[in-house]
N, C-alpha and C positions, 0 to 999 in steps of 0.2 A: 504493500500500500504506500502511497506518494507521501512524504509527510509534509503537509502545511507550512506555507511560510509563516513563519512569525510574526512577522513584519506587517503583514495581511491584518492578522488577530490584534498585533499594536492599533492598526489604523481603525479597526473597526469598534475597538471599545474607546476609544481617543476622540473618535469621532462621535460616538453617542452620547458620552458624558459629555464631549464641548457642545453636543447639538441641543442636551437639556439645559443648560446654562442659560445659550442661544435664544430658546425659545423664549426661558423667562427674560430677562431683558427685552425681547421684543414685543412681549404681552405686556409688560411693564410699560412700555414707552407707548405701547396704544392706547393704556388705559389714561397716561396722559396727555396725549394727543388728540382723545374723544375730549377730554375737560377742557384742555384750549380752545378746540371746537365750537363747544359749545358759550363757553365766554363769552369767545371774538362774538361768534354768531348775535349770541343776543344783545353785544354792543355795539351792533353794526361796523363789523371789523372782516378784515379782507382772512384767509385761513388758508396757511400755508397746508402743503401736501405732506402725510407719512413719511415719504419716500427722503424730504428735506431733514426732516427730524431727526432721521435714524440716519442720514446718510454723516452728518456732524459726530451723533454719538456712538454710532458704532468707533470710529476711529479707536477711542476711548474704550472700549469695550476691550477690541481686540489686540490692544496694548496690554491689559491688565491680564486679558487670559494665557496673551505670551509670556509673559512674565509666573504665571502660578505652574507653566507646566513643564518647567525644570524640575519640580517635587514629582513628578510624575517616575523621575528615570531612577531614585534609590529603589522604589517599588518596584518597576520594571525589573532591575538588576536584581535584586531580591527573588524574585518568580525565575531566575534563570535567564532572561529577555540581554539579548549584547546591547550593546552603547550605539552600534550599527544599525540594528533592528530599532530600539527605539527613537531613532532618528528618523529614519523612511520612515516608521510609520506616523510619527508628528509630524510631518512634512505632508507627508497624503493627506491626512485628516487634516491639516489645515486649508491644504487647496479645497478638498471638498468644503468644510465650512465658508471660506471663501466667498463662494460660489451659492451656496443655502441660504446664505442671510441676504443678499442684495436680492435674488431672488423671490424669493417669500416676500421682501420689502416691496419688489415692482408689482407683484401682487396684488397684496392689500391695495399697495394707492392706487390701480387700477379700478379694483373694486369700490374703492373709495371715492374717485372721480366719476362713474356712474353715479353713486347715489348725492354727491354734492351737485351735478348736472339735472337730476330727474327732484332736486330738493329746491334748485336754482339757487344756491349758496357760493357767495362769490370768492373766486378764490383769488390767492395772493399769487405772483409772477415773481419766482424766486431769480435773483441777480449778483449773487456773491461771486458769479466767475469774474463779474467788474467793478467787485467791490476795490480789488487791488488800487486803484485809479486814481482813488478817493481819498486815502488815506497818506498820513506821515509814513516815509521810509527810514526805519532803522533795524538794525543786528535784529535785535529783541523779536517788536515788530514784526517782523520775516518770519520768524523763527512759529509766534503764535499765532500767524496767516497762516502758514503751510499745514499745522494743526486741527485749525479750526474751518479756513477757508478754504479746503482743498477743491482742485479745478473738479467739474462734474457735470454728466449730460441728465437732462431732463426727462426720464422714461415717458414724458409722452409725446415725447417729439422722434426718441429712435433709443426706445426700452433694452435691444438688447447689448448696445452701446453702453446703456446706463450700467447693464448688470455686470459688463466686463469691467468698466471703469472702477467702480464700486468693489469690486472683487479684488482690482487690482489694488487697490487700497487699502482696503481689509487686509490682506495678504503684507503688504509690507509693514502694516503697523501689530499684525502678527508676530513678523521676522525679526522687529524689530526690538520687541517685549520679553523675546525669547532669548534675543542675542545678550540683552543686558543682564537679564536676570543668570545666566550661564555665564557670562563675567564676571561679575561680585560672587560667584562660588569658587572662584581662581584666586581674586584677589583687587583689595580695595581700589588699586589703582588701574588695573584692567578695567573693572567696573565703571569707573568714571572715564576713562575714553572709549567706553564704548557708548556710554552715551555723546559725549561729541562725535562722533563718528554716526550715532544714529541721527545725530540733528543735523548733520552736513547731507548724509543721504536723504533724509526725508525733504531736506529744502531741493535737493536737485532733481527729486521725484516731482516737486511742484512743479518746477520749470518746465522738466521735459516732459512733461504732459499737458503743458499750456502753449507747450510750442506743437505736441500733436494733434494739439486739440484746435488748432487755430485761435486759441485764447488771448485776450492782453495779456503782456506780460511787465514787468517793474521797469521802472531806469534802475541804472546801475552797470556795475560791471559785470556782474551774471544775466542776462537776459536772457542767452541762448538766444535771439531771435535770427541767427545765420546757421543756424541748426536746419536740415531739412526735417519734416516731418519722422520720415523713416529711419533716420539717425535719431531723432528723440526717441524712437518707440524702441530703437535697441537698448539705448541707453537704461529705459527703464530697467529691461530683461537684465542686463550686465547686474543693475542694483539689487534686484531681485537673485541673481547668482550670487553674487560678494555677500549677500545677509547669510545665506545659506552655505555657502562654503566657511564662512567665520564660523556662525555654529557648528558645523561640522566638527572644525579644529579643537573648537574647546568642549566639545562635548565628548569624542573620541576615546578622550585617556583620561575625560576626567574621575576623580578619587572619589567615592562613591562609600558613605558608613553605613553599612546594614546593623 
């Protein structure tokens, strides 16, 4: 008989526990999402979409869950599970997550835009890709744009655009959560340049995706805007390799107390 990849069984209980999580937060953010609703509504207020809500606080989400699932790999090691194994399979199970939440999110506001249409409830026209435009530029500034304001398509103008975008997001602020938290188990000072390191990648994921996106982008000396499109969109993939190949590194041989 064939015996089972591991790696397989890592991803699919990885993937369930992060998919219960998942759910709650995004039952949680409906249930405030219907009370904004209805606020705006009844003080004749414009009401932004689902899709806007979660697409900000996910970030935030899946930062904190990269972060909790380095406790995941004593366990692992503990069951027998290699440093290998539960790598691929935190890695799969987070593409799949990924890809579940922006999902489900395009969803809902689908559904949700029928019933604010057939309710005649006027909705808000979200513009944060040019909010950039508006504001003072500094370090700081940049740093809690690219956070809070990251570039994004509108699923109802070209939904499966949104849910890649979205994903893609998800996915590095995954990468990201993971890489630091797997630093500071090496050592205090790893730890802290991994977060520089996570905040220079995330600002350059802004960029190159505002130059794929055909989006404004800053003055300054990063614009990117001599970028072609297709060179942005590698550029992400590279970031998306380097998160994951860092984790890799420290995760490999890291010392593990059962």
């Amino acid at each position: 008989m064939k015996k089972p990849l591991i790696f397989l069984k890592v991803t699919k209980d990885l993937f369930v526990v992060q998919l219960m999580w998942a759910l709650g937060f995004l039952g949680v953010m409906l249930a405030i999402h219907t009370i904004k609703i209805v606020i705006n509504y009844t003080q004749g207020h414009e009401v932004e979409s689902y899709y806007h809500s979660i697409f900000v606080a996910n970030h935030i989400f899946m930062l904190i869950i990269g972060i909790i699932v380095i406790t995941f790999l004593p366990y692992c090691v503990e069951l027998g599970v290699t440093r290998r194994d539960y790598y691929k399979g935190t890695f799969l199970a987070t593409l799949g997550l990924s890809f579940v939440i922006p999902t489900l999110t395009t969803f809902v506001t689908k559904v949700e835009q029928l019933i604010f249409r057939y309710l005649a409830i006027p909705t808000k026209e979200m513009t944060i890709n040019e909010i950039i435009l508006d504001i003072d530029r500094d370090f700081i500034g940049d740093i809690v744009q690219s956070a809070i304001i990251s570039p994004f398509v509108d699923p109802q103008t070209n939904p499966w655009l949104a849910i890649f975008v979205f994903s893609i997001h998800a996915l590095i602020y995954y990468l990201v959560g993971w890489l630091i938290s797997a630093s500071f188990r090496h050592h205090m000072i790893v730890g802290l340049l991994s977060i520089a390191v996570s905040i220079i990648l995330i600002r350059l994921e802004d960029l190159l995706f505002r130059v794929s996106l055909d989006l404004p982008l800053p003055s300054g000396p990063l614009t990117m805007d001599f970028l072609p499109s297709s060179v942005a969109g590698l550029g992400i993939v590279l970031i998306i390799g380097l998160l994951a190949w860092l984790i890799r590194q420290l995760t490999k041989n890291m010392a593990i107390k059962i």
